[in-house]
C-alpha positions as CSV (number, residue, x, y, z in Angstrom):
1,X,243.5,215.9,9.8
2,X,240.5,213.9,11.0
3,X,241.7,213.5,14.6
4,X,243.1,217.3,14.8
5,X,239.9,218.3,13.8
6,X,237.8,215.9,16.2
7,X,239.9,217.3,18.8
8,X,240.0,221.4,17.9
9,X,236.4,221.6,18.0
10,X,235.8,219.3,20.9
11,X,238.0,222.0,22.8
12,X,235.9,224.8,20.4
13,X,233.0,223.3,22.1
14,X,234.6,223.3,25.8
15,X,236.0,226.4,25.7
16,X,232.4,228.8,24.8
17,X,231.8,227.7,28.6
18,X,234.9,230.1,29.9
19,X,233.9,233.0,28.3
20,X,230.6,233.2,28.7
21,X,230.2,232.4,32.3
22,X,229.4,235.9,33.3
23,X,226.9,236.2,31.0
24,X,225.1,232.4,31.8
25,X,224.9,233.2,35.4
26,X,223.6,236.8,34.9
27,X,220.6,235.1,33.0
28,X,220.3,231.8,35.4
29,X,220.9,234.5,38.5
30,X,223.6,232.1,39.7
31,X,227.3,233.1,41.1
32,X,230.1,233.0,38.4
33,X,231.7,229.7,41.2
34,X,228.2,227.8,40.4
35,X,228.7,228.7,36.4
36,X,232.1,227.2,36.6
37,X,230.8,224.0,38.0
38,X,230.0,223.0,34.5
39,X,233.7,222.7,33.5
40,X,234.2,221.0,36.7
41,X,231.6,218.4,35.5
42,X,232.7,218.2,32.1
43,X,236.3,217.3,33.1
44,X,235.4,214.7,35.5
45,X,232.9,212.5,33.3
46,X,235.6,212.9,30.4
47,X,236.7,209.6,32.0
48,X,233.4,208.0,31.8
49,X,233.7,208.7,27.8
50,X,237.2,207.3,27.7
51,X,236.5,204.3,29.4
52,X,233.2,203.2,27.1
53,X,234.3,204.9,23.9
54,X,237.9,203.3,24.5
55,X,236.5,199.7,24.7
56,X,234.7,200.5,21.5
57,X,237.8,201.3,19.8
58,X,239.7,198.9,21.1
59,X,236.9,196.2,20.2
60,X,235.9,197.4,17.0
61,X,238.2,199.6,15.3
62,X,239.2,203.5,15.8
63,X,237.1,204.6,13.0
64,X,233.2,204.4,13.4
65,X,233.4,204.7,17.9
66,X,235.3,207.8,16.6
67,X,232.1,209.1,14.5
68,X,229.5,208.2,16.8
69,X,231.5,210.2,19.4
70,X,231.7,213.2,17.0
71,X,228.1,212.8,16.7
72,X,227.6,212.8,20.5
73,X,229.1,215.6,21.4
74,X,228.2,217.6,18.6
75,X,224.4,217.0,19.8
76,X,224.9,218.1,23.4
77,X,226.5,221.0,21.9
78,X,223.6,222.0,20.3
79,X,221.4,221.4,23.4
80,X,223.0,223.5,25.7
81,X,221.8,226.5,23.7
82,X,218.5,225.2,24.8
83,X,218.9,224.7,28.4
84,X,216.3,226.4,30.9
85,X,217.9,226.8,33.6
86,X,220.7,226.1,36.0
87,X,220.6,222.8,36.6
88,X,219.7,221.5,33.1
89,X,222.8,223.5,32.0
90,X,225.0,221.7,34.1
91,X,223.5,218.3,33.5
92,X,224.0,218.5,29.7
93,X,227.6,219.8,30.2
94,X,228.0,216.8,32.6
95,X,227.2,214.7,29.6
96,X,229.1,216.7,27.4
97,X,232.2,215.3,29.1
98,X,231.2,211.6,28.2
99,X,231.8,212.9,24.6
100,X,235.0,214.9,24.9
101,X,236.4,212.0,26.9
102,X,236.2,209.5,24.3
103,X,237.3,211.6,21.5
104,X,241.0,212.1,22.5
105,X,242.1,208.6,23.2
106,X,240.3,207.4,19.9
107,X,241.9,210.0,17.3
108,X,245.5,210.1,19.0
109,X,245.5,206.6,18.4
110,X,244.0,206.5,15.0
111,X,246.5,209.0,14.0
112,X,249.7,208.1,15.5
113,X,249.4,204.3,14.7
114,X,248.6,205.3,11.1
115,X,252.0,207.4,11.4
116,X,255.8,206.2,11.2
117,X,257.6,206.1,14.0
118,X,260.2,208.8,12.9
119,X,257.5,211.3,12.5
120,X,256.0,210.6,15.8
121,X,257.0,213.3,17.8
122,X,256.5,216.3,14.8
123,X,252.4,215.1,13.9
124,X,252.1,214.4,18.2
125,X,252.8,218.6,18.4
126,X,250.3,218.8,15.4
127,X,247.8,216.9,16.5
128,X,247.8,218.6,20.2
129,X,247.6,221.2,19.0
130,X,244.5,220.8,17.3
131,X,243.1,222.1,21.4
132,X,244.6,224.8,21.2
133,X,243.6,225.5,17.5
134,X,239.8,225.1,19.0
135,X,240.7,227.3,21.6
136,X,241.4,230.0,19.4
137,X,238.4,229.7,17.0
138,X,236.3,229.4,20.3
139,X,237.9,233.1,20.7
140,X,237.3,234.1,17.4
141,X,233.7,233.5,17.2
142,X,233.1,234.7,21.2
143,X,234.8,237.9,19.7
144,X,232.4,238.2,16.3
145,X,229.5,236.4,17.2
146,X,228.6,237.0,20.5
147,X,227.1,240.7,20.3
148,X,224.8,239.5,18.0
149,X,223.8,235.7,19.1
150,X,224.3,235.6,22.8
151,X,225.5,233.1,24.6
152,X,222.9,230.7,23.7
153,X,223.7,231.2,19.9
154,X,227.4,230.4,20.5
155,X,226.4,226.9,21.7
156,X,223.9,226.4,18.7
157,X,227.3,227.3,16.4
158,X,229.0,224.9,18.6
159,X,227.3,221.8,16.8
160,X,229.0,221.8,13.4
161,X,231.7,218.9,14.6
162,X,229.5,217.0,13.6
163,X,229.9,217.4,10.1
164,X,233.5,216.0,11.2
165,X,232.1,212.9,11.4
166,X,231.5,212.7,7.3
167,X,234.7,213.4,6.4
168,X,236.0,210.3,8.6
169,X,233.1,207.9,7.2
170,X,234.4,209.8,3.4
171,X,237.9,210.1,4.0
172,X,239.8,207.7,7.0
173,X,240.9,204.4,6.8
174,X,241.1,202.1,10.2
175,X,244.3,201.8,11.6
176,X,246.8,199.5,10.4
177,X,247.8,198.6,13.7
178,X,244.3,197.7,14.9
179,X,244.0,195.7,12.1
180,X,247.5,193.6,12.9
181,X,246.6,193.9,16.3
182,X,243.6,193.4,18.6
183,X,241.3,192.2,15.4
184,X,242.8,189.2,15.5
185,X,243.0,188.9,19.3
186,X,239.1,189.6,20.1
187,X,239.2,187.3,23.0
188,X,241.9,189.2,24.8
189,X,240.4,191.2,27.8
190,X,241.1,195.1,27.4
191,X,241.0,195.1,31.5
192,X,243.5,192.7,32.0
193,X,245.9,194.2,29.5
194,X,245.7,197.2,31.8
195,X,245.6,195.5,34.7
196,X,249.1,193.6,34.0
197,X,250.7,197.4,33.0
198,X,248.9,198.8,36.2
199,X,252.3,200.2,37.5
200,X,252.7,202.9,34.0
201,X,249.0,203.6,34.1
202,X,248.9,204.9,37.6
203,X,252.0,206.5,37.2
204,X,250.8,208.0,33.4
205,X,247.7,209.0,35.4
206,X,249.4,211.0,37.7
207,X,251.5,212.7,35.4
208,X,248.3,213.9,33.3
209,X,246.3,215.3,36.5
210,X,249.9,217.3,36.5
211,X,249.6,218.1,33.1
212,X,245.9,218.9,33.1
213,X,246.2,221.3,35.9
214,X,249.1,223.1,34.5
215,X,246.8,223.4,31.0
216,X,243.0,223.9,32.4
217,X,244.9,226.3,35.4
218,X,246.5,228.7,32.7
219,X,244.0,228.6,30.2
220,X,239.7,227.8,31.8
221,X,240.1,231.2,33.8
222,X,242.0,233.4,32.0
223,X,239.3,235.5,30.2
224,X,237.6,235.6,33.1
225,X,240.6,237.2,34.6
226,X,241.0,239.3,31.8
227,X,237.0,240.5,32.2
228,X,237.0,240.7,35.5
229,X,240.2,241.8,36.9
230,X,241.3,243.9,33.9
231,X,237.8,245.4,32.4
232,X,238.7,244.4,29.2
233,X,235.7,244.4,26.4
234,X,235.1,241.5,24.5
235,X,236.7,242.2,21.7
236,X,240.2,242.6,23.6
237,X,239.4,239.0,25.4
238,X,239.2,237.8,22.5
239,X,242.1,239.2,20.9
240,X,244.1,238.4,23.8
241,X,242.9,234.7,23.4
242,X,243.8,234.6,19.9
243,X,247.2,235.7,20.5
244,X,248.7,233.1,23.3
245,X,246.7,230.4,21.2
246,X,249.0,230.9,18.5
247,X,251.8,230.6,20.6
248,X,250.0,227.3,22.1
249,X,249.7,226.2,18.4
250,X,253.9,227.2,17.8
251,X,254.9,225.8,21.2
252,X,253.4,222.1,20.7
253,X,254.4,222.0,17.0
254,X,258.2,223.0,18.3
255,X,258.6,220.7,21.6
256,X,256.7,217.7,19.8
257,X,259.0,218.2,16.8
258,X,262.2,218.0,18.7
259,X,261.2,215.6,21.5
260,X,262.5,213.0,18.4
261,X,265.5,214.3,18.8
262,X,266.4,214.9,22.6
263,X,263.3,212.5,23.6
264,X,260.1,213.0,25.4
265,X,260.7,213.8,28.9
266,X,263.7,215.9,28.3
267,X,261.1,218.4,26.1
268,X,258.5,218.4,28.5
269,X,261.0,218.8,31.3
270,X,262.6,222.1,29.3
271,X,259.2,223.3,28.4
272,X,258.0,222.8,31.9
273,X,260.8,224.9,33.4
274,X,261.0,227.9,30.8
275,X,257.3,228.3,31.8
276,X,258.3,228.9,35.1
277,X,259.6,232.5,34.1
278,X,256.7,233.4,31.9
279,X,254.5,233.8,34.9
280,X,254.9,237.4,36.0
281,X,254.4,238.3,32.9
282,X,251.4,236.2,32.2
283,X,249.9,237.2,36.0
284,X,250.5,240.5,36.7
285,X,251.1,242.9,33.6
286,X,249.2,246.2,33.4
287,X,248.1,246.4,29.8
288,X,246.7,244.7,27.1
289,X,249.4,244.0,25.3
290,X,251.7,242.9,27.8
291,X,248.9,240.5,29.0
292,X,249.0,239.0,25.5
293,X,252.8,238.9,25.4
294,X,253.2,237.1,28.3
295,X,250.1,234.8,27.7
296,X,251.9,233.9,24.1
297,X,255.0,232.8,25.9
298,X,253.6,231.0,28.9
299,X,251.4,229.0,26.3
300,X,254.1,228.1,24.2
301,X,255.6,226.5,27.3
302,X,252.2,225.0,28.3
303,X,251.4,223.3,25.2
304,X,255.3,222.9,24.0
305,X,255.3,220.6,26.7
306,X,251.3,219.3,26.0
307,X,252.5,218.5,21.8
308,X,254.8,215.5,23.6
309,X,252.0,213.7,25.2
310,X,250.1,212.0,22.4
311,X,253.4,210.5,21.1
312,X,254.4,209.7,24.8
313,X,251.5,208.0,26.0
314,X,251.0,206.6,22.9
315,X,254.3,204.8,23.2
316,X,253.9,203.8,26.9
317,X,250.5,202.2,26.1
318,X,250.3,198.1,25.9
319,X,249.4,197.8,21.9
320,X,246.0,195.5,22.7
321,X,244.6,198.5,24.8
322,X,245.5,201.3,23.7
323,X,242.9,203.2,22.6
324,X,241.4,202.4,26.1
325,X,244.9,202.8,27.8
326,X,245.7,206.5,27.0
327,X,242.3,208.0,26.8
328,X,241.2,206.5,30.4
329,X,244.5,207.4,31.7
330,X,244.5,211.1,30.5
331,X,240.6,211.8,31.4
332,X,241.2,210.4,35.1
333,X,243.8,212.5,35.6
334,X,241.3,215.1,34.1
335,X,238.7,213.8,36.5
336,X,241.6,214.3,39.7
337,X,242.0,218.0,38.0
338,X,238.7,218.9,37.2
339,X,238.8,221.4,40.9
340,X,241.0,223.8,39.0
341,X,238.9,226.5,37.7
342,X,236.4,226.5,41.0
343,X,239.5,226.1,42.9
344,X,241.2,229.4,41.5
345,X,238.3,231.3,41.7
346,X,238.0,230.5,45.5
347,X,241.6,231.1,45.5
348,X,240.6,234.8,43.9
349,X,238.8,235.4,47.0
350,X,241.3,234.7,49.1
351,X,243.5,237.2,47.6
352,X,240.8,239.7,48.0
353,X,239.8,238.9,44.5
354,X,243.3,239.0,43.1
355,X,243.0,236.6,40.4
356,X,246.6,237.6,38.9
357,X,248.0,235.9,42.4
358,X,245.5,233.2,42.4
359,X,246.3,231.7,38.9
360,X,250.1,233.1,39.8
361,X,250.0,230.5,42.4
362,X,248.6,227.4,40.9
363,X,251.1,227.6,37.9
364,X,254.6,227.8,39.9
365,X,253.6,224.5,41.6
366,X,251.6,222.9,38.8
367,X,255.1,223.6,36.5
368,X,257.3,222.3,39.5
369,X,255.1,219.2,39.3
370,X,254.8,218.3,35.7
371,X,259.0,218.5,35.6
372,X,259.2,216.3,38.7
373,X,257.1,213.7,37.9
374,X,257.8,213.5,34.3
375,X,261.8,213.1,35.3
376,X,260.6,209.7,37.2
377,X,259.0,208.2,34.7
378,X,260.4,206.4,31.2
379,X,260.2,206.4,27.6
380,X,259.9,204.5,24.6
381,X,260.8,206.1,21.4
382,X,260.5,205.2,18.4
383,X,258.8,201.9,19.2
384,X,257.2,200.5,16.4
385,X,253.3,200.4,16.7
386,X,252.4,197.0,14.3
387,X,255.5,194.6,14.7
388,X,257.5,193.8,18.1
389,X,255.6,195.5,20.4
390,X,254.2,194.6,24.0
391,X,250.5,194.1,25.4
């Protein structure tokens, strides 16, 4: 519960940005491209945050790095409601990232090594899933709160992670596997341990810039798309939102759930490819509730597929680093994806502001890719996270 909530209202906090980016450049008089720069920023120092928040946790224990990241992020949260202008907005959502990039590695491991191995893949979904469960309250309280707050209020509402932060100080033990593990190793070099497994982690790092571009490309633009494209109020956006995050929410719960069964890459692979004909739907539907129909089902591929990775890299990672291993891994291939949402919005203009063919576009690929590269790599099921394993 600690890590799924660290990680829903990190993605709470990210998410305010996409549907708001109208309004932040109508009051900074910048383009809606130079608003989206500040995803673009936050995504690529997320591995900045991984890297130092990962040494911490690798070093010190999951638990406390884990708070003092809540803490972090929570704070620049906040602070974005404050900013004066342009470029202050997009510094603090620069350092935003460093938060949100240390927060994933830390809880995926402080869960999943606290879990047994035959419930990996079910509490993996779960524990995705907590993104997409930020995602929707992001919606929900863009939907209630903005007429009355702003966009600058949303950002102040933004800073309650931190109370997060108590319930793990309250509430969390470490992890067992730290505690057999790396504790009693502190000499050994989190660097090298990486360095000697360079082969998986270049490999897990391309398949996450896959993966990220197949999650931040159907999901960073859409209500955008929706506003612009479709004229939708916000009420409907947000509506709309709510609707394909509960099938985000479904869809990691059922692929992590039965990647135990048929294993990891073959659920991602079948998630992957069932997306594939979602996209019409998703794209280029008329109405409002078509658009949410086909936005349900595309997410419950996206994320179906998404609810595998915290087991999977999890697995793949070398026991003395992985806290470091998994989050740098996933937040380079973030960094490596971070172009998405500028690049579909250039893409937009290219299609004489189509954005349906834009988005359309991005996703066939981005799904051909994820199955490819996920069929080359391996797995490791089941191994157990305290006795027997490698570093």
């Amino acid at each position: 519960m600690a890590a799924f909530l660290g990680w829903a209202l990190d993605a709470f906090d990210y998410f305010l940005v996409v549907f708001v980016i109208s309004e932040v450049g109508k009051e900074f008089k910048a383009t809606e491209y130079t608003v989206s720069l500040a995803t673009f920023l936050t995504l690529a120092f997320r591995p900045v945050g991984a890297l130092i928040f990962g040494a911490l946790g690798d070093r010190f224990g999951r638990r406390v790095p884990l708070m003092v990241d809540i803490i972090l992020y929570s704070f620049l949260e906040l602070i974005t409601g404050f900013a004066p202008n342009m470029t202050a907005f997009l510094v603090i959502r620069a350092m935003f990232g460093i938060g949100m990039g240390g927060e994933w590695g830390l809880g995926s491991a402080l869960a999943l090594e606290s879990l047994p191995s035959n419930l990996r893949g079910m509490f993996s979904g779960l524990l995705q899933e907590g993104y997409a469960f930020g995602y929707l309250l992001a919606s929900v309280v863009y939907g209630i709160a903005f007429p009355y707050v702003g966009w600058r209020g949303l950002f102040v509402i933004g800073a309650l992670p931190a109370l997060v932060s108590l319930f793990i100080r309250a509430k969390v033990k470490e992890s067992a596997a730290w505690e057999a593990g790396i504790k009693k190793e502190p000499s050994v070099s989190v660097g090298k341990v990486i360095a000697a497994n360079w082969k998986v982690f270049v490999y897990v790092v391309l398949l996450m810039t896959a993966f990220n571009f197949m999650s931040h490309g159907t999901q960073d633009v859409y209500p955008l798309f929706l506003k612009k494209q479709h004229k939708f109020d916000p009420h409907t956006v947000s509506l709309i939102s709510i609707t394909y995050n509960i099938g985000a929410i479904l869809g990691g719960w059922f692929f992590g759930s039965i990647s135990q069964k048929i294993g990891r890459r073959r659920a991602i692979i079948c998630a992957a490819l069932l997306g594939i004909p979602m996209i019409p739907m998703w794209a280029f539907s008329h109405t409002a509730v078509m658009l949410a129909i086909g936005a349900f089902c595309l997410q419950f591929m996206v994320q179906g597929a998404w609810g595998v990775i915290p087991a999977h890299l999890s697995e793949l990672a070398p026991a003395l680093a992985r806290g470091t291993f998994i989050g740098l891994a996933y937040q380079t291939g973030n960094l490596i994806a971070s172009v998405n949402l500028p690049l579909e919005i250039k893409l937009k203009d290219h299609f004489h502001g189509n954005f349906g063919m834009a988005i359309a576009c991005v996703v066939f690929v981005v799904f051909i890719a994820v199955a490819t590269i996920t069929s080359l790599g391996v797995e490791m099921r089941e191994v157990e996270f305290v006795d027997g394993e490698r570093t």
